[in-house]
C-alpha positions as MATLAB code, in Angstrom:
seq = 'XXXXXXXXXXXXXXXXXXXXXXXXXXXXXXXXXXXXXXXXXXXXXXXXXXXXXXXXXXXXXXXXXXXXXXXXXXXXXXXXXXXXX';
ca = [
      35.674  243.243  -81.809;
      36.435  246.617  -82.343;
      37.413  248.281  -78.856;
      36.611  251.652  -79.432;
      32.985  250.843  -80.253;
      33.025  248.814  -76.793;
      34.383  251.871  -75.537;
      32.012  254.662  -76.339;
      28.938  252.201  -75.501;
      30.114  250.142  -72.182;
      28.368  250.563  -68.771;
      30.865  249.050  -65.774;
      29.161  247.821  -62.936;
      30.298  248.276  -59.249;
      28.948  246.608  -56.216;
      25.778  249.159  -56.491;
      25.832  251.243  -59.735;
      27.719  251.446  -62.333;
      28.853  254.448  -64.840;
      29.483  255.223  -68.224;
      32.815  254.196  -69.601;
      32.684  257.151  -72.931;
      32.155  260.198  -70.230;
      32.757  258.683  -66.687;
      29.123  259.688  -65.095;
      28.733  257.373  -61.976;
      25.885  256.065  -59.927;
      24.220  254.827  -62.596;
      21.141  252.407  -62.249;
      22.884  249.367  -64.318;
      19.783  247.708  -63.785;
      17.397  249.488  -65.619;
      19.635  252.306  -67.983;
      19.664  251.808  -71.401;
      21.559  255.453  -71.597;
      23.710  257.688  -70.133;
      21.893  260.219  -68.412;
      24.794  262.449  -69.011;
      26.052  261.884  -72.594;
      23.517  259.903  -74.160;
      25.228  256.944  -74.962;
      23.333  254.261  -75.951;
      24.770  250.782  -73.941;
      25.397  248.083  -75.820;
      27.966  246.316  -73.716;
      28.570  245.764  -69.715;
      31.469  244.746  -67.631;
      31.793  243.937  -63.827;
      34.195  244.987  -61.414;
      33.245  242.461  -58.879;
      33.021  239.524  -61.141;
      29.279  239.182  -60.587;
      28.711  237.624  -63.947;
      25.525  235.215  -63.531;
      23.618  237.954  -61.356;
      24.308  240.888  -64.109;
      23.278  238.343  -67.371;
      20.599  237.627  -65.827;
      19.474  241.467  -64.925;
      20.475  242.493  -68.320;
      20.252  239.928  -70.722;
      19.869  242.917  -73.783;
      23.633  243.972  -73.117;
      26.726  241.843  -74.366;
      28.803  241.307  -71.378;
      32.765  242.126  -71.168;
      35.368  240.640  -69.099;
      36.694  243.859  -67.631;
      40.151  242.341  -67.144;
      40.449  241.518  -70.708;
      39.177  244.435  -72.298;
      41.742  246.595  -69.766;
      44.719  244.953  -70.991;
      43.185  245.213  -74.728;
      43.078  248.902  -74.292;
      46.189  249.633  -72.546;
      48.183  248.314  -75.739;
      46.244  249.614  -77.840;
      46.648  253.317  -76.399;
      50.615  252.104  -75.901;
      51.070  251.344  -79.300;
      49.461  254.200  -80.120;
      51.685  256.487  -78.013;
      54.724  255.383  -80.151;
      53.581  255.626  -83.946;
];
């Protein structure tokens, strides 16, 4: 998947709201956004910080979901590798 797409379109969820990964607005409603309020951003994809994964599917069955972890240490070598070519 390409990472920078999940990137610009990925709402994380907290234990209450969530916020937009591409500008960093919080206290969004992850239950009912389809947008940023800020920026825009249309959410395609949505990630948990508290590893709610059953209870967010089923609230937002429209979004594909992201293990947080994974995509984390997917970005981090991608922005490493960058750093040194």
């Amino acid at each position: 998947m390409d990472t920078q797409d999940i990137f610009e379109h990925l709402l994380v969820v907290g234990s209450v709201t969530g916020d937009c990964s591409k500008c960093r607005e919080l206290g969004i409603d992850c239950s009912v956004a389809k947008s940023c309020p800020q920026c825009g951003t249309e959410f395609k994809y949505i990630a948990s910080r508290t590893g709610e994964i059953k209870k967010i599917i089923n609230k937002r069955p429209d979004l594909i979901f992201i293990d947080l972890n994974d995509y984390t240490k997917i970005r981090s070598k991608i922005q490493a590798k960058n750093l040194f070519s």
